[in-house]
ZAMARGU-4260 file (C-alpha; in steps of 0.2 Angstrom, whole numbers, plus 5000, padded with zeros to 4 digits):
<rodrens>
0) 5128/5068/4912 | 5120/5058/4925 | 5102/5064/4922 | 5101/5062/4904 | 5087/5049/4910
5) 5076/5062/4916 | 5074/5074/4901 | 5060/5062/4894 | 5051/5068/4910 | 5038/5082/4905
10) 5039/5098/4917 | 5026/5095/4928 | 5032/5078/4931 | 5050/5083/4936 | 5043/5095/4948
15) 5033/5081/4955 | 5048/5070/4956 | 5058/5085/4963 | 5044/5085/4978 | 5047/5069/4981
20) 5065/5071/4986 | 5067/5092/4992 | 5064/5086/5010 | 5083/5081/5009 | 5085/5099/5004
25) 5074/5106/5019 | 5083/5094/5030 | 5104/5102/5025 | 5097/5121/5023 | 5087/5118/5040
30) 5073/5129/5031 | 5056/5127/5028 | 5054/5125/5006 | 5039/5132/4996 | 5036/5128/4977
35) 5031/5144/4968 | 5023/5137/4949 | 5021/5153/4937 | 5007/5154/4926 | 5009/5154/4908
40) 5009/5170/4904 | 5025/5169/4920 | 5014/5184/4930 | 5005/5172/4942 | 5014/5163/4956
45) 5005/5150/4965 | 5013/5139/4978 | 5009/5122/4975 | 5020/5113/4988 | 5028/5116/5004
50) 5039/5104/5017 | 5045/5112/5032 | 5061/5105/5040 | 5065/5089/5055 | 5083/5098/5058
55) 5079/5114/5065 | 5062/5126/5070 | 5048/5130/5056 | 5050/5146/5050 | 5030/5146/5043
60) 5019/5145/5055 | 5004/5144/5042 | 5002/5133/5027 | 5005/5145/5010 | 4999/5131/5000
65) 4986/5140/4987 | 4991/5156/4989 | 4998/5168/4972 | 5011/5181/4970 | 5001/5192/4957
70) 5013/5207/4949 | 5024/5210/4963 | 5042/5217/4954 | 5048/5217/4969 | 5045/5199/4976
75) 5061/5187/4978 | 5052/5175/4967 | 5045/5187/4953 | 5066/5195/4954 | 5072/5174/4955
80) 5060/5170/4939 | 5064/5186/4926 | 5083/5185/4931 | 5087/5168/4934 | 5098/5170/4947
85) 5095/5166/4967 | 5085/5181/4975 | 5088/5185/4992 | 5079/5198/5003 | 5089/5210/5009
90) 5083/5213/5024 | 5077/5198/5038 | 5057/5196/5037 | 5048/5195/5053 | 5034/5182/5054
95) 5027/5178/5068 | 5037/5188/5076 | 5052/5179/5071 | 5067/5185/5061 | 5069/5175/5044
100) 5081/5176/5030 | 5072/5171/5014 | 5082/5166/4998 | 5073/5164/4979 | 5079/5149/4969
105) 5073/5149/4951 | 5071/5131/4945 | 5079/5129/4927 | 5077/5115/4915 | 5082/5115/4896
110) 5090/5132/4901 | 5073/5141/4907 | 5065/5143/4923 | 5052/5132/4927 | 5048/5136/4945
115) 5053/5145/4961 | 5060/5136/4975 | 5059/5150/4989 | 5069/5144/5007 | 5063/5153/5024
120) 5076/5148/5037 | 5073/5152/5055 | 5086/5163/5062 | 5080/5160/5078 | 5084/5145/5077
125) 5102/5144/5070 | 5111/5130/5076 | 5129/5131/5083 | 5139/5128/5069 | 5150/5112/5073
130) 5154/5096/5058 | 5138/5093/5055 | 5131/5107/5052 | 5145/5113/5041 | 5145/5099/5031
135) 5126/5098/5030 | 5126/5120/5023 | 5140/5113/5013 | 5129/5099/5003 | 5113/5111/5003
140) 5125/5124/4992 | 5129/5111/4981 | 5113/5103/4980 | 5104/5123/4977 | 5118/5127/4962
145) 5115/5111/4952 | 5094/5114/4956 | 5101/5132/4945 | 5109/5118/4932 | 5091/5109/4931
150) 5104/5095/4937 | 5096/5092/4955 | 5099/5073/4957 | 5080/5064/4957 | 5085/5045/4965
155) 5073/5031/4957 | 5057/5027/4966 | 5058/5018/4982 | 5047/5011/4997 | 5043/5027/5005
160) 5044/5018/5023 | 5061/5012/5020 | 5069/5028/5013 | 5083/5036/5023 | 5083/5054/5027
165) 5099/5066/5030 | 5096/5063/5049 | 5095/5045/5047 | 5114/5046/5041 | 5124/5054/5029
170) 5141/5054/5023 | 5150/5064/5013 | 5159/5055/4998 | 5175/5064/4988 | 5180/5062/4970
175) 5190/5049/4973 | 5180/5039/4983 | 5186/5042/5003 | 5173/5046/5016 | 5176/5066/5024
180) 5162/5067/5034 | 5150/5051/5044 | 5136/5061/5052 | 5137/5050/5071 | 5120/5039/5066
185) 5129/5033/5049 | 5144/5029/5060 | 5131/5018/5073 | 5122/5009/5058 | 5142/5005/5050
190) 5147/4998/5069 | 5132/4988/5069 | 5135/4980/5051 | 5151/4977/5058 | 5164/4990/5054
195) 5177/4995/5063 | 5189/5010/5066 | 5186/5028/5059 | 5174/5028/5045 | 5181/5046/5038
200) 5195/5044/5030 | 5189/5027/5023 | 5189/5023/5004 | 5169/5019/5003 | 5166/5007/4990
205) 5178/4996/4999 | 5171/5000/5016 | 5154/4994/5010 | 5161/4979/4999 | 5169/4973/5017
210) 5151/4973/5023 | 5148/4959/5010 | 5155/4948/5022 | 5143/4935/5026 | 5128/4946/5017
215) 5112/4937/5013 | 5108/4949/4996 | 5114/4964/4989 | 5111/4974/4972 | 5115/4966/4958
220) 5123/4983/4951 | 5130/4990/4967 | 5148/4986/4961 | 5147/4998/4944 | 5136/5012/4953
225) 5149/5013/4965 | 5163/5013/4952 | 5153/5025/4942 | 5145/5033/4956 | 5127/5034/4947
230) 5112/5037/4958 | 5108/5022/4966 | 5098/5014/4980 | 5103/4997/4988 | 5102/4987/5002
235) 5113/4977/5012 | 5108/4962/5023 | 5115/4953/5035 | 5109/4940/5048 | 5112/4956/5062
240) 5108/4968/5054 | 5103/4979/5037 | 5106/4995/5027 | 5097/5005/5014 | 5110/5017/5005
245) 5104/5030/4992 | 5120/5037/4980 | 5115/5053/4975 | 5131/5063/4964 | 5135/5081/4967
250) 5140/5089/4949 | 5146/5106/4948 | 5146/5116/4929 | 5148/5095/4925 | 5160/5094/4938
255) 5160/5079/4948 | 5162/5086/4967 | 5159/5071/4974 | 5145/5060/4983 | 5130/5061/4995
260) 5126/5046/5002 | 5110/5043/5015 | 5109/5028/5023 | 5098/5021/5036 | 5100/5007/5049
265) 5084/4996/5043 | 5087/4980/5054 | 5071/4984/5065 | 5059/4989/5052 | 5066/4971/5043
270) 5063/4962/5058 | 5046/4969/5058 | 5044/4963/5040 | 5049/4947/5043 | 5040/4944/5057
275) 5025/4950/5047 | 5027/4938/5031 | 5029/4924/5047 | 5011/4929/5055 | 5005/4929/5036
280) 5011/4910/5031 | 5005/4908/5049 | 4986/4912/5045 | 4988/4906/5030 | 4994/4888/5036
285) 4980/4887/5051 | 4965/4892/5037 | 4970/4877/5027 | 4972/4866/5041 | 4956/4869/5048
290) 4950/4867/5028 | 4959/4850/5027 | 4949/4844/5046 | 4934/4849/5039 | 4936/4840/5024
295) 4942/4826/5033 | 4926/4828/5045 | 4914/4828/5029 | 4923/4811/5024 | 4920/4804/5039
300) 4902/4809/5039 | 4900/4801/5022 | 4908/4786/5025 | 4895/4784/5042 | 4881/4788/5028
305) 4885/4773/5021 | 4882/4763/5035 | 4867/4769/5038 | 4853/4757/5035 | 4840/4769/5039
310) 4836/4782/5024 | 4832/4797/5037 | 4848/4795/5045 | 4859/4793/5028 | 4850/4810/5025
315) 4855/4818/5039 | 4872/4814/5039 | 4872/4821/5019 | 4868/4838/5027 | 4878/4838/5039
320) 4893/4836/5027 | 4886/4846/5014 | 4886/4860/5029 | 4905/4855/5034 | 4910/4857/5014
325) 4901/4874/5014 | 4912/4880/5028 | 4929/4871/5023 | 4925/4882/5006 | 4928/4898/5014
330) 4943/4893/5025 | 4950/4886/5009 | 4950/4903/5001 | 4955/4911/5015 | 4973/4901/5016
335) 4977/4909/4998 | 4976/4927/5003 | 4983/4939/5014 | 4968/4950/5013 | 4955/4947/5028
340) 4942/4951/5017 | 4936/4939/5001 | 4931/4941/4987 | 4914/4930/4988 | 4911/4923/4971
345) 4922/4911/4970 | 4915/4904/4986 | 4899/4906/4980 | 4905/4896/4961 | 4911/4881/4971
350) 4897/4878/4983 | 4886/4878/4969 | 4897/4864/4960 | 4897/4856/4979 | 4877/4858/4982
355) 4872/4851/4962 | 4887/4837/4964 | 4882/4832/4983 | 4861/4838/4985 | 4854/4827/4966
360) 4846/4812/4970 | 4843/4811/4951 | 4844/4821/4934 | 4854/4834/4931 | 4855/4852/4943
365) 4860/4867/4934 | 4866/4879/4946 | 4877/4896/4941 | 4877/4912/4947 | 4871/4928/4937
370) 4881/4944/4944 | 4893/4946/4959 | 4894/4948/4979 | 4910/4959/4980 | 4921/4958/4994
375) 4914/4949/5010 | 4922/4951/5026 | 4930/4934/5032 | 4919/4936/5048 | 4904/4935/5036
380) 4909/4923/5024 | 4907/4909/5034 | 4888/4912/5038 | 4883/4920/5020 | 4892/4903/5014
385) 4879/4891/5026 | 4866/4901/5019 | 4867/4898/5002 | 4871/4881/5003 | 4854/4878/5013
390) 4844/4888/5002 | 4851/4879/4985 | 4845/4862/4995 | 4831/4868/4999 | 4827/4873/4983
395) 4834/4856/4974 | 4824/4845/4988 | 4806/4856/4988 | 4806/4865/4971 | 4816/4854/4960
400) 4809/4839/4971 | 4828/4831/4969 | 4824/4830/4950 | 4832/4839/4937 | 4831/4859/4933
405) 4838/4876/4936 | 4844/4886/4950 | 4852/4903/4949 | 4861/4913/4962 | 4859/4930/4960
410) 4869/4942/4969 | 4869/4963/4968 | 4872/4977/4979 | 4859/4993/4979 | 4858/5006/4991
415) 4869/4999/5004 | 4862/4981/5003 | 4866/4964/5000 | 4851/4957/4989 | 4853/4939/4984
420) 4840/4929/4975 | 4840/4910/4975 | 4830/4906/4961 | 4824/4889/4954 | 4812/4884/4942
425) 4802/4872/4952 | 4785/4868/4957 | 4782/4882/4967 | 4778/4884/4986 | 4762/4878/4993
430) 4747/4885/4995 | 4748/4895/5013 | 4765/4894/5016 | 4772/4902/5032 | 4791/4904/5033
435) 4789/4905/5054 | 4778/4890/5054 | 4792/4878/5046 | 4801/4865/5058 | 4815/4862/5047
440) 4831/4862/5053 | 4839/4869/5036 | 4827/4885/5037 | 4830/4888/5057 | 4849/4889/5052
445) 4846/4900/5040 | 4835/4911/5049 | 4847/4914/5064 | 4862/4916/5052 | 4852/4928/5043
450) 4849/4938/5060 | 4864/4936/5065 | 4870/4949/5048 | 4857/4959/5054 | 4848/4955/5037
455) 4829/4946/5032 | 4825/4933/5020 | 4807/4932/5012 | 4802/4916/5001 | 4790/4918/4988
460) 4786/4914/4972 | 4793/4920/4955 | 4786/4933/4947 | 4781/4924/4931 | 4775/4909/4943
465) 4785/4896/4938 | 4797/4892/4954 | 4801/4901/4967 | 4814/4913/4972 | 4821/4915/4990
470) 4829/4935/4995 | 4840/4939/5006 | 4844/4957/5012 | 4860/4960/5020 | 4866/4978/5026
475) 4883/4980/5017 | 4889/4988/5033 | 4890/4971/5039 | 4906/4967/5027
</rodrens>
């Protein structure tokens, strides 16, 4: 049997899979599906799901989801689930004005009904019965006697944007491998991997094997699941052009009756990818060179420093690299994620190692930082990153009076705000000390940055009096 890997799969999870994949069924029947779940005691229905089809006109109007089927003897799905046989009414049902035929499927797994599939096709809506349409009616009546089996073929997970649908193409796959039906899109994605002549009448596993020619990657097992005609789902790629093929077997009473395949031209939408990763490595390559200038401007400014005989303008040119590093830090951890947020801690870890390494005239600074930011928005970054490196100099230089001590960054987020506390253990602020009254340059960055986040910042000193702890209040709708 081809599903013996699914009866480790509890009910409920089946039926979940099952969901998954009964659009294909909606799509061949052209009818809308609902999924009628009994309750234990099997005198309760509820429907739990419902798809409606792309291949024809909605026979449901109205979403059922949520509604029950309480002791109703009469009701296709209560006749469906005590006989296990397909229900259908006898007469066409009118809703909305609009004739419907509605058929009962019992669901059966382990030889009992677990569910009711009930199909409402729209008879208004009948399509003129040409090849398509009889080979789609065809496969639907397959695919609804092995659902009576419990044998309905579940294909393994796959991305959902890349999965092909009946109308994407499908073909029609006999016993002995040769192609009766090519629905015209599958034929159009077979001429654009390069095929050529009639695709019915062709043996499939070497059709797709000629495809190889010149193919950049392909599964691994496609060879044996073709052979063996297992469910499978593959891809084939070419410099032109790609396909996605999903192999589903049709089984019978165990009777092989041959293969469903859907395939889907995926060219475009792997362009697309491509050109994606390319706009990623692209951001990614312009955040580290902008981090390798600015380093290369801090070098430069340090190498100047040295110069210097004047010890107000070696100063200066120290802060002003320290402030290049601060922002080289962020565009560093930008260039090794795709994510245009960051994840601010480790920005905030390594200026600390920067600001102790950089700001200490003498002794030893022991900066770390007690809790975490979170996520910052890149746009942010930068400015939250200026600010702490000022406020951990300000409070090496004026607390710790560039001698040895403690500073601690501490970060948390209540009530939609930022709060971070720079706190050292220092000689505290001086008596009358007016923020607004300051002429330093480090705090008129700070304060414009600060405003610039739409946040405050309030210096004062520690609660225990021993140093002094700077706040910064930031609203989180900022990141």
């Amino acid at each position: 049997m081809v599903l013996t890997h699914l009866e480790k799969l509890t009910d409920e999870q089946w039926l979940e899979g099952f969901v998954e994949q009964w659009h294909l069924l909606a799509d061949l029947s052209f009818s809308d599906l609902l999924l009628w779940v009994p309750s234990e005691e099997g005198e309760r229905f509820t429907c739990t799901a419902q798809v409606r089809p792309v291949t024809g006109p909605t026979a449901l109007e109205d979403d059922v989801i949520g509604e029950t089927i309480i002791n109703e003897v009469d009701h296709a799905v209560t006749a469906a689930f005590m006989t296990e046989q397909i229900a259908e009414t006898s007469d066409n049902q009118i809703s909305a004005g609009i004739p419907v035929d509605v058929w009962a499927v019992p669901i059966m797994r382990h030889g009992r009904c677990i569910a009711v599939l009930e199909r409402h096709t729209n008879l208004m809506g009948v399509r003129a019965m040409g090849a398509l349409e009889e080979n789609y009616m065809e496969a639907a009546g397959v695919l609804t006697s092995m659902l009576l089996e419990g044998q309905f073929p579940l294909a393994p997970a796959m991305d959902k944007a890349l999965e092909p649908k009946a109308g994407d193409g499908l073909l029609r796959v006999q016993p002995n491998g040769v192609i009766t039906y090519a629905s015209p899109n599958a034929i159009t994605a077979y001429r654009r991997m390069g095929a050529q002549g009639d695709i019915e009448g062709e043996d499939f596993g070497e059709l797709t094997r000629r495809l190889r020619h010149g193919v950049e990657t392909m599964g691994q097992t496609v060879q044996s699941d073709l052979r063996d005609q297992r469910i499978a789902v593959f891809d084939v790629e070419q410099s032109r052009a790609s396909m996605r093929f999903v192999l589903l077997p049709l089984e019978v009473a165990d009777i092989t009756v041959g293969m469903l395949v859907l395939c889907r031209d995926t060219t475009d939408l792997r362009r697309r990818d491509r050109m994606l990763v390319t706009k990623d490595a692209t951001i990614r390559e312009i955040h580290h060179r902008i981090k390798n200038n600015l380093q290369t401007v801090a070098a430069l400014l340090r190498m100047q420093s040295r110069r210097m005989t004047s010890d107000e303008g070696k100063e200066a040119l120290r802060d002003a690299m320290r402030r290049v590093s601060s922002i080289a830090v962020v565009h560093d951890t930008l260039s090794h994620t795709l994510e245009k947020d960051v994840a601010f801690d480790e920005v905030c870890d390594k200026i600390l190692r920067m600001v102790g390494d950089l700001a200490a005239a003498s002794g030893v600074v022991r900066a770390k930082r007690v809790g975490t930011f979170g996520v910052v928005s890149s746009e942010a970054a930068t400015s939250l990153a200026m600010i702490i490196t000022e406020l951990c100099q300000n409070a090496i230089e004026h607390g710790l009076q560039s001698s040895s001590g403690d500073i601690e960054v501490r970060p948390r987020r209540v009530d939609g705000e930022l709060i971070v506390d720079v706190v050292d253990d220092g000689v505290g602020l001086p008596e009358g000390f007016d923020v607004k009254a300051q002429e330093s340059l480090g705090l008129a960055i700070i304060t414009t940055l600060i405003t610039d986040l739409g946040g405050t910042v309030h210096l004062g000193p520690r609660e225990d009096g021993a140093g002094t702890v700077a706040r910064l209040n930031i609203p989180v709708t900022e990141f």
